[in-house]
Wavefront OBJ file of the C-alpha trace (Angstrom):
o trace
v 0.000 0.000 0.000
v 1.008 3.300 -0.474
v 0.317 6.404 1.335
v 0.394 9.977 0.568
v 0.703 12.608 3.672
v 0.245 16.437 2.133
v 0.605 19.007 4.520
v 1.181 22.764 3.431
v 3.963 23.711 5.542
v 6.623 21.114 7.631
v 5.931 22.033 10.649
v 2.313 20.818 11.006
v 3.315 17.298 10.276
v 6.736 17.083 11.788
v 5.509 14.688 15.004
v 4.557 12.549 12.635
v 7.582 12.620 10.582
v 9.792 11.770 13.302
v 7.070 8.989 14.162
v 7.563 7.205 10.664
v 11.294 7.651 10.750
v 11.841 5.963 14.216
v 9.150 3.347 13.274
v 10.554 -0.287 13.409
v 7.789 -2.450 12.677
v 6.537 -1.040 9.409
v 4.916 -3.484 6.956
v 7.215 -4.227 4.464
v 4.655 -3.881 1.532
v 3.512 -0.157 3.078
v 5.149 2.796 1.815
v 4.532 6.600 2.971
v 5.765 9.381 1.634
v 5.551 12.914 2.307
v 4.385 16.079 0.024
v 4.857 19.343 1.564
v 3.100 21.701 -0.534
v 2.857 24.896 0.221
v 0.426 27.711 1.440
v -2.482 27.791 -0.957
v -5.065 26.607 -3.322
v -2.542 27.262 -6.361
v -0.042 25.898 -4.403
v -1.633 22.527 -3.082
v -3.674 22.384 -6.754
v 0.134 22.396 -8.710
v 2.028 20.119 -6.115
v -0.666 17.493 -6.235
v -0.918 17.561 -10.073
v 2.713 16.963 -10.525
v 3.296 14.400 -7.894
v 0.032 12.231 -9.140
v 1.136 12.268 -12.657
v 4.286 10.506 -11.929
v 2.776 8.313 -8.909
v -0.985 7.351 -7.984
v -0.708 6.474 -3.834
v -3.594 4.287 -2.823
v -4.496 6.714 -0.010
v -3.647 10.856 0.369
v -4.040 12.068 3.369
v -3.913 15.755 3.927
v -2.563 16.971 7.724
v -3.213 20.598 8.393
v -4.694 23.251 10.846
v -7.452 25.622 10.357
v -9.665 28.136 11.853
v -13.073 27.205 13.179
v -16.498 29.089 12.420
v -18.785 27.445 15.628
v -18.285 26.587 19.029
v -19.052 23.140 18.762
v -15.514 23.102 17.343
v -13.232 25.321 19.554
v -9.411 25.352 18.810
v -7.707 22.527 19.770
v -10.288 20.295 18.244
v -9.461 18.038 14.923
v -12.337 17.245 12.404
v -12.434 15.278 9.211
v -13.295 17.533 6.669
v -15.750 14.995 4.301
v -17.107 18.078 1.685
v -15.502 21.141 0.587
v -16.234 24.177 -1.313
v -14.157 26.974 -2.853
v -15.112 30.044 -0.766
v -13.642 32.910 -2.464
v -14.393 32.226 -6.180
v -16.823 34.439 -7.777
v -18.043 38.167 -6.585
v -18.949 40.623 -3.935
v -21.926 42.397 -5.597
v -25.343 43.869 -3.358
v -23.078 43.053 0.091
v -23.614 39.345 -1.314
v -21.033 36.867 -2.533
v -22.037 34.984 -5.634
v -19.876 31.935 -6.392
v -19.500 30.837 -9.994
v -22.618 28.493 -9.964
v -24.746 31.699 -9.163
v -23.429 33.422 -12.045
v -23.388 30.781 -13.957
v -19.606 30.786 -15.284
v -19.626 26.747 -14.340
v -21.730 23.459 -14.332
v -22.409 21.764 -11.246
v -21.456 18.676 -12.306
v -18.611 16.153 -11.397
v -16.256 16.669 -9.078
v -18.929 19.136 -7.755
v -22.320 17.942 -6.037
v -24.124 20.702 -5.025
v -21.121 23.281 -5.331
v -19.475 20.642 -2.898
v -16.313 18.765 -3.636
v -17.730 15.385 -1.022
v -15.672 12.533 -0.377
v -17.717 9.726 -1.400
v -15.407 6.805 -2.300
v -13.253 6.626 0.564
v -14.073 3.861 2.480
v -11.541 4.464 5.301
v -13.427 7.702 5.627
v -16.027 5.917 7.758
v -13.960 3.834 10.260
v -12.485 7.526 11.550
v -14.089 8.470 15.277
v -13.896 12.019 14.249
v -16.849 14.317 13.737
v -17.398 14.511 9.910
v -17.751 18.442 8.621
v -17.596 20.802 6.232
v -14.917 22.855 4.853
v -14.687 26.189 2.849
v -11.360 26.998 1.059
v -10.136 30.502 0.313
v -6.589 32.319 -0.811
v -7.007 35.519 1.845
v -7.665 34.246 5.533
v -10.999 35.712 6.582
v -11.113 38.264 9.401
v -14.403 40.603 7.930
v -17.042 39.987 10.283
v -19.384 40.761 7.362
v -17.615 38.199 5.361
v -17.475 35.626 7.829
v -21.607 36.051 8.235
v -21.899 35.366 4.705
v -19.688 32.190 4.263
v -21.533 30.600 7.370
v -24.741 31.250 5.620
v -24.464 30.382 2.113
v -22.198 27.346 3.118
v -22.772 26.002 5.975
v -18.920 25.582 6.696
v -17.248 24.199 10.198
v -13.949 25.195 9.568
v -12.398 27.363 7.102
v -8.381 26.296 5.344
v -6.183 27.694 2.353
v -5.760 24.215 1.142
v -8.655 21.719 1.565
v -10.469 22.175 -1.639
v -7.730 21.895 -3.643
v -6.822 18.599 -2.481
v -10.421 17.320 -2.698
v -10.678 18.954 -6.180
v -7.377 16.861 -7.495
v -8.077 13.947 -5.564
v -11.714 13.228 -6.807
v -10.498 13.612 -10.569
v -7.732 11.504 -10.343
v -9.940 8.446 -8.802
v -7.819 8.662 -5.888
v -8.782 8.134 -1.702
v -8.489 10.414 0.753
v -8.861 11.931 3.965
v -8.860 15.716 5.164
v -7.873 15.950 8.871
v -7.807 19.597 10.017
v -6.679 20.683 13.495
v -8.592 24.171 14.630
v -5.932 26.521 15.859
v -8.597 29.409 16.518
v -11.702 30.732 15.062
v -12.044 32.846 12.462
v -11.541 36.341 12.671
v -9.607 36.070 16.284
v -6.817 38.394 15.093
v -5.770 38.210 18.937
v -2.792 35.754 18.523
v -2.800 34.874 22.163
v -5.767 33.558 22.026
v -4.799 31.135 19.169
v -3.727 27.298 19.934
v -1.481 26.635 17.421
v 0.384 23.745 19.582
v -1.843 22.117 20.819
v -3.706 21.748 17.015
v -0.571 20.517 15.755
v 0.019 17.944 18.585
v -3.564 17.058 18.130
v -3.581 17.046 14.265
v -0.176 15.007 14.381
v -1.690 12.232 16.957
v -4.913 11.572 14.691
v -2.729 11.527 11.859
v -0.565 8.859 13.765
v -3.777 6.823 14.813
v -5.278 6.699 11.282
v -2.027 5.623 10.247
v -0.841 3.456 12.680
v -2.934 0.297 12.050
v -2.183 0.730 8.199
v 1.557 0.349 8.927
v 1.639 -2.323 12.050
v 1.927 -6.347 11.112
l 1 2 3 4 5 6 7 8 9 10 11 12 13 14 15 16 17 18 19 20 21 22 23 24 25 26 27 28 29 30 31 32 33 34 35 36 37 38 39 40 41 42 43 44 45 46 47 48 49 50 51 52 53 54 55 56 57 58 59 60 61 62 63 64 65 66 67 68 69 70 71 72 73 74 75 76 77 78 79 80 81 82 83 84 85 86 87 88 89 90 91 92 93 94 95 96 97 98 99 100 101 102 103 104 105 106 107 108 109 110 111 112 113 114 115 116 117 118 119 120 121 122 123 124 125 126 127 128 129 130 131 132 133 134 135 136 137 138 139 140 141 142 143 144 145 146 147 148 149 150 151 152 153 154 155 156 157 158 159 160 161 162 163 164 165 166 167 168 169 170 171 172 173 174 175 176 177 178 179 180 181 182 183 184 185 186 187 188 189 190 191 192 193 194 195 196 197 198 199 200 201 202 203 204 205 206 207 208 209 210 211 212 213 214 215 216 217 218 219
């Protein structure tokens, strides 16, 4: 089997890089490797592209943190992220974003479902004891509080990255499986630093990341 980890940046998946390195009892017909990526949609979109065109992994998994738009999911938490949606592509017009199904400029047809990018044929998916969510995607980290109202009402979303969509995007056309995990570090809009939790979402992020893979590597 082999497995994919993407991650835009080292440091959120450097626990579990040390993990697999001082691993001992790794099946001999498993192999991970690592993608880091890079901050971004254009970023994560490019990497993917080029790595899957040389090499199909049976599983991607994508490690990262993220900022959190409801309580229910305060920082610290980790979610699988099972449908995405690009949040900032389209326009601002009446104090209203319209995405490029409202105006038309794309069918909402496959990967989409419903302007959602879902994870549907991932079996592993459902064996995770993490609460299932939705994710919105953008380029420019949200702190409007205008703009924040909007995304939670046209989409619905739990938790908000600079990467997820992508990966969802370039996994569902390439037939491949995969998994979001996304650690919250804060909620979005907190400009207040101090109030972020950006170790303890890694540490978090990087032990679910070691569970799911743990039982995939072991004899």
């Amino acid at each position: 089997m082999d497995i994919l980890i993407v991650a835009a940046t080292e440091h959120e998946i450097a626990i579990t890089r040390r993990y697999l390195s001082e691993k001992i009892y790794q099946r001999k017909d498993c192999n991970v490797h690592i993608l880091i990526t890079g901050v971004g949609l254009v970023n994560t979109t490019y990497a993917l592209s080029k790595y899957f065109s040389k090499d199909k992994p049976d599983l991607a998994i994508q490690a990262g943190i993220g900022g959190s738009f409801h309580p229910f999911y305060p920082p610290g938490s980790v979610v699988v992220v099972r449908e995405e949606v690009f949040g900032d592509l389209g326009v601002e017009e009446d104090r209203e974003f319209k995405d490029i199904f409202d105006m038309n400029l794309a069918d909402n047809i496959f990967p989409f479902s419903a302007k959602m990018l879902v994870n549907t044929h991932t079996p592993l998916l459902n064996t995770i004891k993490l609460k299932p969510v939705r994710g919105i995607s953008i380029n420019e980290i949200t702190t409007d509080k205008q703009r924040i109202q909007q995304m939670m009402r046209k989409y619905n979303a739990m938790v908000e990255s600079m990467e997820g969509a992508a990966f969802h995007y370039v996994c569902l056309q390439e037939y491949i499986p995969f998994v979001q995990l996304r650690a919250v570090s804060n909620f979005v809009g907190e400009r207040d630093k101090t109030k972020w939790q950006m170790r303890e979402a890694i540490e978090n992020l990087n032990r679910e990341l070691i569970a799911l893979l743990r039982p995939l590597l072991c004899h």
